[in-house]
MMTF fields as JSON, N, C-alpha, C and O atoms, coordinates in Angstrom:
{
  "mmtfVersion": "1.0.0",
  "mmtfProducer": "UNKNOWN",
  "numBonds": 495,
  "numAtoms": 496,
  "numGroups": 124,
  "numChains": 1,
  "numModels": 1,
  "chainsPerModel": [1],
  "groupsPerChain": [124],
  "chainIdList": ["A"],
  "bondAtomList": [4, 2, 8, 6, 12, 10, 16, 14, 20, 18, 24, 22, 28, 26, 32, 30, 36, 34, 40, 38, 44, 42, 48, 46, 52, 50, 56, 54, 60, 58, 64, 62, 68, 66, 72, 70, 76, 74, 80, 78, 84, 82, 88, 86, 92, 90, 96, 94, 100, 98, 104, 102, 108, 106, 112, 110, 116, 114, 120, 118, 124, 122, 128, 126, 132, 130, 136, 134, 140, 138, 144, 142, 148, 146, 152, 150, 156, 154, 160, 158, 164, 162, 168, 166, 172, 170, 176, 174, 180, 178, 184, 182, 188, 186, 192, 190, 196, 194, 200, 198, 204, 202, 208, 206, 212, 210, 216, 214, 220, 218, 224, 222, 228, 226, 232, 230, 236, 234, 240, 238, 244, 242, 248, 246, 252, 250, 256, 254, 260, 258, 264, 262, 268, 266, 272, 270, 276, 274, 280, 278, 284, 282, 288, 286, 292, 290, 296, 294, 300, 298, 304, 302, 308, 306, 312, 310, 316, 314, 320, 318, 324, 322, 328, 326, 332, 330, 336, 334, 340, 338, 344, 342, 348, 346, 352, 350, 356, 354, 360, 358, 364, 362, 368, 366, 372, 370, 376, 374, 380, 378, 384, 382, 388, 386, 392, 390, 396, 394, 400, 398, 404, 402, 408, 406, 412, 410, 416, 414, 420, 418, 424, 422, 428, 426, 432, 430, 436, 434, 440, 438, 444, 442, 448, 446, 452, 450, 456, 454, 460, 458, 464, 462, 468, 466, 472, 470, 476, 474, 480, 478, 484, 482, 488, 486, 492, 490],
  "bondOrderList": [1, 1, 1, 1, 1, 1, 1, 1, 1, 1, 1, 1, 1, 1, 1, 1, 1, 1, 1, 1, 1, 1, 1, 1, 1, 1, 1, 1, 1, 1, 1, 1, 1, 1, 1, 1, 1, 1, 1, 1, 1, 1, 1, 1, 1, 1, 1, 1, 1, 1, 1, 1, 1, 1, 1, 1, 1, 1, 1, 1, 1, 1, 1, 1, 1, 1, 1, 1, 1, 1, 1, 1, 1, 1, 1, 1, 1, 1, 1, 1, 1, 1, 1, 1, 1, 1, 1, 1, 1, 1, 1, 1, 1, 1, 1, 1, 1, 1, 1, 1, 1, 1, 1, 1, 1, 1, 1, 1, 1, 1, 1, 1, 1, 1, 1, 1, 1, 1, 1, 1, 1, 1, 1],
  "groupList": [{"groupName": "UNK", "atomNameList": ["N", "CA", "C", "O"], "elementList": ["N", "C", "C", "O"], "formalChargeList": [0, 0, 0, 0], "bondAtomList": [1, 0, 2, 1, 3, 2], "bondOrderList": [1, 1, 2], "singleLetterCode": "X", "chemCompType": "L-PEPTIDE LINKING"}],
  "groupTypeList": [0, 0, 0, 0, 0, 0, 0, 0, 0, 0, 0, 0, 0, 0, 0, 0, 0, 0, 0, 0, 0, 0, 0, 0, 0, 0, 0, 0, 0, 0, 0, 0, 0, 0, 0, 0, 0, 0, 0, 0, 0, 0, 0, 0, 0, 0, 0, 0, 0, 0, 0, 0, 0, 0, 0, 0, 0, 0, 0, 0, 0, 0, 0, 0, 0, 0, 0, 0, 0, 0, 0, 0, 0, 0, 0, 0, 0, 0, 0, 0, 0, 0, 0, 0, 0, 0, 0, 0, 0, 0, 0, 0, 0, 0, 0, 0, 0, 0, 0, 0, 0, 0, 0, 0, 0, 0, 0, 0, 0, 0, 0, 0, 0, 0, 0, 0, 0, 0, 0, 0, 0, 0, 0, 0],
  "groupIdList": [1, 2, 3, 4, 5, 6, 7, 8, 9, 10, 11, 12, 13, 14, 15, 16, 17, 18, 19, 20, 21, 22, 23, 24, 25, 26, 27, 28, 29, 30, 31, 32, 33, 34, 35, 36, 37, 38, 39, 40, 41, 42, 43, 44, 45, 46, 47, 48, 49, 50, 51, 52, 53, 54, 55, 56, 57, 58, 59, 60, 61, 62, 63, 64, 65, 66, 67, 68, 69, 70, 71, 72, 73, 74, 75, 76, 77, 78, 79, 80, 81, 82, 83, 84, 85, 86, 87, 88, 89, 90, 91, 92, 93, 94, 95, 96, 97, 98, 99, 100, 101, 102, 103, 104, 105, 106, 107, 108, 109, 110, 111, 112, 113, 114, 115, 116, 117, 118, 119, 120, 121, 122, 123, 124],
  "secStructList": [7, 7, 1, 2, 2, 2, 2, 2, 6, 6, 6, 6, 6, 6, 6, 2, 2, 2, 2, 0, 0, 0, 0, 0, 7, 7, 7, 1, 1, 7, 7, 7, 5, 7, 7, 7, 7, 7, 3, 3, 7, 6, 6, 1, 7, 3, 3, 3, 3, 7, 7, 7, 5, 7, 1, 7, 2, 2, 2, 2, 2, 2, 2, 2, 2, 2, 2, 6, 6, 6, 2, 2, 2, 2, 2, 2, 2, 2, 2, 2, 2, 1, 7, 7, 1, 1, 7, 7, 3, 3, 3, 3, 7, 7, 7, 6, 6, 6, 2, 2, 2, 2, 2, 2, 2, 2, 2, 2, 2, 2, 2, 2, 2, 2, 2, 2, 2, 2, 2, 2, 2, 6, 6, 7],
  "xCoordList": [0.847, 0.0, 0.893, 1.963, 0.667, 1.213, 1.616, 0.683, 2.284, 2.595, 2.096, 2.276, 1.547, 1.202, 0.004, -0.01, -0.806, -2.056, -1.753, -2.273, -1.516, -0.951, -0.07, -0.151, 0.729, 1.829, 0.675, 0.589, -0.004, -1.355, -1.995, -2.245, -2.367, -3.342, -2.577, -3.208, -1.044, -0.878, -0.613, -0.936, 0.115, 0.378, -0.928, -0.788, -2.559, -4.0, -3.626, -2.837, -3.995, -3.89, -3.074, -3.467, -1.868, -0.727, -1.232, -1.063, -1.709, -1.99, -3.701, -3.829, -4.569, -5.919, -5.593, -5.854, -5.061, -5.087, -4.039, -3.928, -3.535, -2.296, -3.077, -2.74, -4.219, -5.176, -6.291, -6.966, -6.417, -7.276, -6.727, -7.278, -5.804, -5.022, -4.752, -4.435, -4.827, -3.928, -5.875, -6.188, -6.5, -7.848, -8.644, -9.259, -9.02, -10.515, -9.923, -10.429, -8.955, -8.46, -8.367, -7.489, -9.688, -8.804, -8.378, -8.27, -8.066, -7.565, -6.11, -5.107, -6.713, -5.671, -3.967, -2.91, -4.305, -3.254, -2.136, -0.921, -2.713, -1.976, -1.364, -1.971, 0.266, 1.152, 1.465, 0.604, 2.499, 3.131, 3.454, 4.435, 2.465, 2.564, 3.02, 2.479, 4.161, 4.524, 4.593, 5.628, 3.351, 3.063, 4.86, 5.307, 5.589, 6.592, 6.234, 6.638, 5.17, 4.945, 3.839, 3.18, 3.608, 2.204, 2.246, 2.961, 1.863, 2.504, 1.42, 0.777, 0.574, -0.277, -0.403, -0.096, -0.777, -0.709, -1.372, -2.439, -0.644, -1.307, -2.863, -3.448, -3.279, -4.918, -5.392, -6.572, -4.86, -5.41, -6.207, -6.784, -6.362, -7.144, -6.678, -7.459, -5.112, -4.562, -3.548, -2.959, -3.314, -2.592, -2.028, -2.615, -0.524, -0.021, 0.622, 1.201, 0.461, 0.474, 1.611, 1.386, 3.352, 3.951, 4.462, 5.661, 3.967, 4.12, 5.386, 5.94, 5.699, 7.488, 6.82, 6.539, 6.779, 5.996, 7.396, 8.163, 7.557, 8.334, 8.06, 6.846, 8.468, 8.702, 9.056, 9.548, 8.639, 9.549, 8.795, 7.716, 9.716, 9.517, 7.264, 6.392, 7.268, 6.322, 4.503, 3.362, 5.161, 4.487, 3.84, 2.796, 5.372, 4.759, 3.927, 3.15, 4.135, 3.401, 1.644, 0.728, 1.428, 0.357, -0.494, -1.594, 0.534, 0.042, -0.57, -1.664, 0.3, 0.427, -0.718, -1.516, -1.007, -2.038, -3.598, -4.671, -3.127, -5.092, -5.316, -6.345, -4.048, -4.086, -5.025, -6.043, -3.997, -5.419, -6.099, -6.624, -7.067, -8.095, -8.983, -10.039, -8.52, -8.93, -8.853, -8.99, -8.601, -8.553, -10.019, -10.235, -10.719, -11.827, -12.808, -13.654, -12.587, -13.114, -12.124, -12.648, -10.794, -10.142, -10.635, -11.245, -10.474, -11.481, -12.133, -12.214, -13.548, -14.993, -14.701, -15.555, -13.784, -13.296, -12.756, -12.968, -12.156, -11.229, -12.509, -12.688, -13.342, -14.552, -15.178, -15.422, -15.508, -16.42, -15.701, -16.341, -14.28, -13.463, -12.75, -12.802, -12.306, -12.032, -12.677, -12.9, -12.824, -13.923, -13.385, -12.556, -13.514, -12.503, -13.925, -14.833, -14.155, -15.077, -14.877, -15.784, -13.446, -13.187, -12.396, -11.806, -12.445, -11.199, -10.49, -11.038, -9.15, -8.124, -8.053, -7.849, -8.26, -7.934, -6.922, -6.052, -6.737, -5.733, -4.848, -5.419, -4.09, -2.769, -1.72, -0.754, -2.079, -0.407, 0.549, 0.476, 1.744, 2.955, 3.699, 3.824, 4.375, 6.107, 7.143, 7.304, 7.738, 8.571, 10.002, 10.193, 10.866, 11.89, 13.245, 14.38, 12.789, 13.722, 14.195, 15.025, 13.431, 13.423, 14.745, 15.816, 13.982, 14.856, 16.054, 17.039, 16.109, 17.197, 18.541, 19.763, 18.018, 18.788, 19.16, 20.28, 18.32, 18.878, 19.878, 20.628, 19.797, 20.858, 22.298, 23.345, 22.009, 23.292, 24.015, 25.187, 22.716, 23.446, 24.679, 25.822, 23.357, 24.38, 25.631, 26.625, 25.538, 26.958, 27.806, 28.979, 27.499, 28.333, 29.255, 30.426, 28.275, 28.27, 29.516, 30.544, 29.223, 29.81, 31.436, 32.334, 31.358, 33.29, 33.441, 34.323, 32.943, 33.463, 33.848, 35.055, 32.986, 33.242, 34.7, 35.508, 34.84, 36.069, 36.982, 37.986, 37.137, 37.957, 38.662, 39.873, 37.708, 38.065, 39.038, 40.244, 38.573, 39.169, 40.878, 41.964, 40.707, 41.859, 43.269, 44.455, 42.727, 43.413, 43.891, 44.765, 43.145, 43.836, 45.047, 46.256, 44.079, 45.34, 46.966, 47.986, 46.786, 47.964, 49.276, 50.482, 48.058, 48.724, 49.344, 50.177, 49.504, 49.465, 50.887, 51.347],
  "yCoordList": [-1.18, 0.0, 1.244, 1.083, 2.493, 3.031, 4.396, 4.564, 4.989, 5.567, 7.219, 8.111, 7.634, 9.063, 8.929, 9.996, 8.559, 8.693, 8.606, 9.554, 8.283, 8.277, 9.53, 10.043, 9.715, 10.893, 12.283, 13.185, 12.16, 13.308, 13.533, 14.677, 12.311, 12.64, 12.44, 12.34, 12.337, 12.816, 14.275, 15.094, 14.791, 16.174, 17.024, 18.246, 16.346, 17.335, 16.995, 17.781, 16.001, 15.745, 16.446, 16.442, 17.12, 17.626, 19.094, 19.619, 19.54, 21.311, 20.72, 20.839, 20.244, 19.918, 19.882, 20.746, 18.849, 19.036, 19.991, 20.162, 20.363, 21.618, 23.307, 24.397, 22.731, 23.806, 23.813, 24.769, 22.359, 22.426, 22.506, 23.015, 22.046, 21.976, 23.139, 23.388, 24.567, 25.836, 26.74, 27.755, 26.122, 27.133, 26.574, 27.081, 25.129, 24.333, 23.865, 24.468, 22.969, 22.227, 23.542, 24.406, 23.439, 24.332, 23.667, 24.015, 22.49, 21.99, 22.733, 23.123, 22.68, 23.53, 22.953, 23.561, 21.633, 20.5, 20.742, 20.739, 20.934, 20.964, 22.137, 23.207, 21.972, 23.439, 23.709, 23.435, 24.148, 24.158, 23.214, 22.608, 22.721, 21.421, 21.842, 22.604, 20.985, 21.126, 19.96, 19.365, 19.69, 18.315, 18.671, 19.745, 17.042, 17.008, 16.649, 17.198, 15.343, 14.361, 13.894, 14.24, 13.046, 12.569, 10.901, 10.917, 10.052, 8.333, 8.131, 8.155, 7.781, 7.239, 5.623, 5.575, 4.207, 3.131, 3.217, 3.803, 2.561, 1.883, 1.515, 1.629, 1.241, 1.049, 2.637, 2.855, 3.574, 4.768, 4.591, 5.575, 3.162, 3.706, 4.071, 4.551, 4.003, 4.193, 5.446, 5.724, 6.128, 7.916, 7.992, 8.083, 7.913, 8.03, 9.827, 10.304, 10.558, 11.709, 12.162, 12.293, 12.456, 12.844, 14.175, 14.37, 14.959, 15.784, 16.217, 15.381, 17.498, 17.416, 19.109, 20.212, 18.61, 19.32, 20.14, 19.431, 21.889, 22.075, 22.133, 22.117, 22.163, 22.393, 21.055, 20.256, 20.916, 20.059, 18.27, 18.236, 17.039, 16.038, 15.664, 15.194, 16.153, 16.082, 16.719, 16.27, 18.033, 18.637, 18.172, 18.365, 17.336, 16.775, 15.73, 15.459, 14.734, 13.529, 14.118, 13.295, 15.334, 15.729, 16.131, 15.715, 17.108, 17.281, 15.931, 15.828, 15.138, 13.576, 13.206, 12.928, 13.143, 12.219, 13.797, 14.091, 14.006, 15.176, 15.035, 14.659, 15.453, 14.679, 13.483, 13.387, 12.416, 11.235, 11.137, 10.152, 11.965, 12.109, 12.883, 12.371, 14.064, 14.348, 13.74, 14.376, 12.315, 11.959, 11.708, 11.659, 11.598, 11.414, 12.486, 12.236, 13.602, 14.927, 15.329, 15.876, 15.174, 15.706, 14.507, 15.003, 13.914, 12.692, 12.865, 12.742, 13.386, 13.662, 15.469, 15.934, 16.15, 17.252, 17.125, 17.938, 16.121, 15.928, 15.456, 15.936, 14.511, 13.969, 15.065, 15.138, 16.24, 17.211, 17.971, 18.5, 18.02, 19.258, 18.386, 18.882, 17.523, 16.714, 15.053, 14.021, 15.12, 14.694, 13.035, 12.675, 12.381, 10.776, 10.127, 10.865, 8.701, 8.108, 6.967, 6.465, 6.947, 6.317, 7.767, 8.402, 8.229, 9.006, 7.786, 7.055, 7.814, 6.926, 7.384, 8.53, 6.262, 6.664, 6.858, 6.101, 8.235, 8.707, 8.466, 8.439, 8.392, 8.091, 8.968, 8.892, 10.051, 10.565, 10.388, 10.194, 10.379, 9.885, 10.557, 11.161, 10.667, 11.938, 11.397, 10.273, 12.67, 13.148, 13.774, 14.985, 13.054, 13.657, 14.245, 14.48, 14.388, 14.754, 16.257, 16.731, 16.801, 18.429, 18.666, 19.254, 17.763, 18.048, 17.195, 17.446, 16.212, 15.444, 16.583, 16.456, 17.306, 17.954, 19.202, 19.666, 19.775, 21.072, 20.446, 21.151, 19.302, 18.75, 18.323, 18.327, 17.802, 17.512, 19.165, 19.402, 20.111, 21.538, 22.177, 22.631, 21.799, 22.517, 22.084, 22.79, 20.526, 19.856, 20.068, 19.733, 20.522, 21.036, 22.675, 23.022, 23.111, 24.616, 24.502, 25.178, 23.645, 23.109, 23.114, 23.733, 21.895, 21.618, 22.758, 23.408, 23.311, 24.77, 25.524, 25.741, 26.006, 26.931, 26.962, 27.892, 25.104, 24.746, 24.707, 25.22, 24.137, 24.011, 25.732, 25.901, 26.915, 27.968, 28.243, 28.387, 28.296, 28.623, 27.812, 28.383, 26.882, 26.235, 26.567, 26.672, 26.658, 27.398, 28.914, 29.517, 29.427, 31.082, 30.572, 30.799, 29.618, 29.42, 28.991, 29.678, 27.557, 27.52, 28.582, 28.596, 29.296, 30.787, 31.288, 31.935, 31.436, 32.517, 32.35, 33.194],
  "zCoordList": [0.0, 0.0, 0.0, 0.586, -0.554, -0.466, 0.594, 1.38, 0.726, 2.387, 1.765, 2.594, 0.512, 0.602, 1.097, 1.71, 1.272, 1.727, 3.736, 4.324, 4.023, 5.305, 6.093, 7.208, 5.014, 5.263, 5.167, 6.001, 4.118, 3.826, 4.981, 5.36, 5.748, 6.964, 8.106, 9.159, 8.158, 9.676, 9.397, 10.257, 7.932, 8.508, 8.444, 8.485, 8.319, 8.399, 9.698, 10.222, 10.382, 11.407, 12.385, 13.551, 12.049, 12.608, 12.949, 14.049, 12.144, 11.954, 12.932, 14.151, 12.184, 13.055, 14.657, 15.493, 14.8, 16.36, 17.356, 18.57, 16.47, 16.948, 17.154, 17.616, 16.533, 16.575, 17.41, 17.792, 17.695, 18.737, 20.135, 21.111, 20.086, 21.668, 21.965, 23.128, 20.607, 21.554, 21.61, 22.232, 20.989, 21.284, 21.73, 22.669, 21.197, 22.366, 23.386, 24.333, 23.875, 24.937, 26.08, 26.064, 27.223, 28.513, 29.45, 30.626, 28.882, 30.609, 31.016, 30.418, 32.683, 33.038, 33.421, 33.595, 33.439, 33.5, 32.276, 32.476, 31.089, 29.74, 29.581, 29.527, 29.47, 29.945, 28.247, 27.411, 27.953, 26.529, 26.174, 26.604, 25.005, 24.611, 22.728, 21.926, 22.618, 20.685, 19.738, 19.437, 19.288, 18.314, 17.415, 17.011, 17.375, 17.141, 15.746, 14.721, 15.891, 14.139, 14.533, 15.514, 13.72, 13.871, 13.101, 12.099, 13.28, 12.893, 12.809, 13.859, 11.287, 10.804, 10.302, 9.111, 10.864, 10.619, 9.34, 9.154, 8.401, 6.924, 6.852, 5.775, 7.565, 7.322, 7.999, 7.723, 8.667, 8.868, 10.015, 10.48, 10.696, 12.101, 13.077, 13.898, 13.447, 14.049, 14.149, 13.104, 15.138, 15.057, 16.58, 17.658, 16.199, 17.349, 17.496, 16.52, 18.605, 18.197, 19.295, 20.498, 18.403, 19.284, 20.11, 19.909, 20.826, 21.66, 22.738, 23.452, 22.727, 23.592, 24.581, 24.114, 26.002, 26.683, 27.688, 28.339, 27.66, 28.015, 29.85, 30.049, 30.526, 32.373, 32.538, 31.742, 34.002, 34.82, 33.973, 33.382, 34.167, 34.249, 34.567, 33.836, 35.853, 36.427, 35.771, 35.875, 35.067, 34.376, 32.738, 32.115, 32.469, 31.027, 31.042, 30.127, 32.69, 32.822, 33.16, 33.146, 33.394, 34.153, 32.416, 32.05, 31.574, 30.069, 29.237, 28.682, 29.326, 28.543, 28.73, 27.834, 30.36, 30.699, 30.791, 31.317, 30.363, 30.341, 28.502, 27.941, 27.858, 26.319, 25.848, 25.162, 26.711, 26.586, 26.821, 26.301, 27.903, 28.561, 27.322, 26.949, 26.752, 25.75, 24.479, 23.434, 24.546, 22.777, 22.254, 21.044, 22.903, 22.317, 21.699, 20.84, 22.215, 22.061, 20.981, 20.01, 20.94, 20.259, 18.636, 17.689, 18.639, 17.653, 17.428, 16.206, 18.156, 17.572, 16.991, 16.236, 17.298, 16.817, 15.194, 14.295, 15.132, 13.777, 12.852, 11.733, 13.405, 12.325, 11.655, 10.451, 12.887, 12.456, 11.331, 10.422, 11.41, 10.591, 9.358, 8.232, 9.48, 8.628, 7.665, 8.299, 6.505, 5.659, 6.14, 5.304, 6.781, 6.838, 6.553, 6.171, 6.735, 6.303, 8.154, 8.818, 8.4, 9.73, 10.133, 9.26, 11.558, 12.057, 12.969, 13.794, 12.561, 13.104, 14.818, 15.217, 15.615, 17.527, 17.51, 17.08, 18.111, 18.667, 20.359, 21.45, 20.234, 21.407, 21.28, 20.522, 22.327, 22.539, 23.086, 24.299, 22.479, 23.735, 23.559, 22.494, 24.454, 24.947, 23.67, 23.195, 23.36, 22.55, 23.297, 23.183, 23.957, 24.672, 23.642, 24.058, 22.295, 21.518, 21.305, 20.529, 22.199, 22.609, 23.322, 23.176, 24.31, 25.76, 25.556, 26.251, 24.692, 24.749, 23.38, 23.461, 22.584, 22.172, 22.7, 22.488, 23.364, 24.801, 25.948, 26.622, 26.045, 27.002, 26.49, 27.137, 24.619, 24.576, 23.814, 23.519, 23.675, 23.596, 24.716, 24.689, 25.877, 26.941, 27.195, 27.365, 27.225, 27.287, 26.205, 26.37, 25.191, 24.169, 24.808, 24.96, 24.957, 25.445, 26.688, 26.663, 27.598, 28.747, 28.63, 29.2, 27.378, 26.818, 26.25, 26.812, 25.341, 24.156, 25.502, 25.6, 26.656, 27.588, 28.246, 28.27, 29.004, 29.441, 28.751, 29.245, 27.363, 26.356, 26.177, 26.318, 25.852, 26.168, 27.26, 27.061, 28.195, 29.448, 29.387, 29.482, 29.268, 29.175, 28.083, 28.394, 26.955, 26.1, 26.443, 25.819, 27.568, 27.73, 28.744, 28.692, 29.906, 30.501, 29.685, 29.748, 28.884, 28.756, 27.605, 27.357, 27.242, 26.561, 27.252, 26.618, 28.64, 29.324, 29.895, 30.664]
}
């Protein structure tokens, strides 16, 4: 089968619910949340929706889990706005590829800093 039809409806899917999460969703649980991609299974019933939630550890588990609480609303949201004949169930899960590239920034930042420092010293 082929993968454009799939790739088509995660990125509706991508902008659709990226739109609903920053204007219908009020839960107050759900902090800054940033749809990363969106993983559409070959038969289309399935939509795994990945999300990278910035604050503490604690905060993204509190976002994650009000997300799924909302998939169903967010589902009967996508039927209404988008023409499908099935809307694929949605599942969101954590995206640590945010935070995992701000960490290996800083540690970059970290050696360049020391590496600096070190070089004046042995100039000196």
């Amino acid at each position: 089968m082929s993968k454009h039809r799939p790739n088509r409806l995660a990125e509706t899917l991508k902008e659709e619910i990226s739109q609903l999460i920053r204007v219908e969703l009020k839960d107050p649980r759900i902090g800054f949340v940033t749809l990363t991609s969106v993983d559409v299974a070959d038969d289309l019933s399935h939509a795994k929706v990945y999300v990278s939630v910035l604050g503490t550890e604690e905060e993204g588990k509190l976002s994650l889990e009000a997300l799924n609480r909302a998939a169903g609303f967010v589902r009967s949201e996508i039927g209404k706005r988008v023409r499908l004949r099935h809307v694929p169930s949605i599942v969101f899960k954590n995206d640590p590829s945010i935070q995992h590239g701000a960490h290996i920034a800083k540690l970059l930042h970290d050696v360049g800093v020391s590496d600096d420092t070190s070089k004046e010293e042995s100039h000196e």
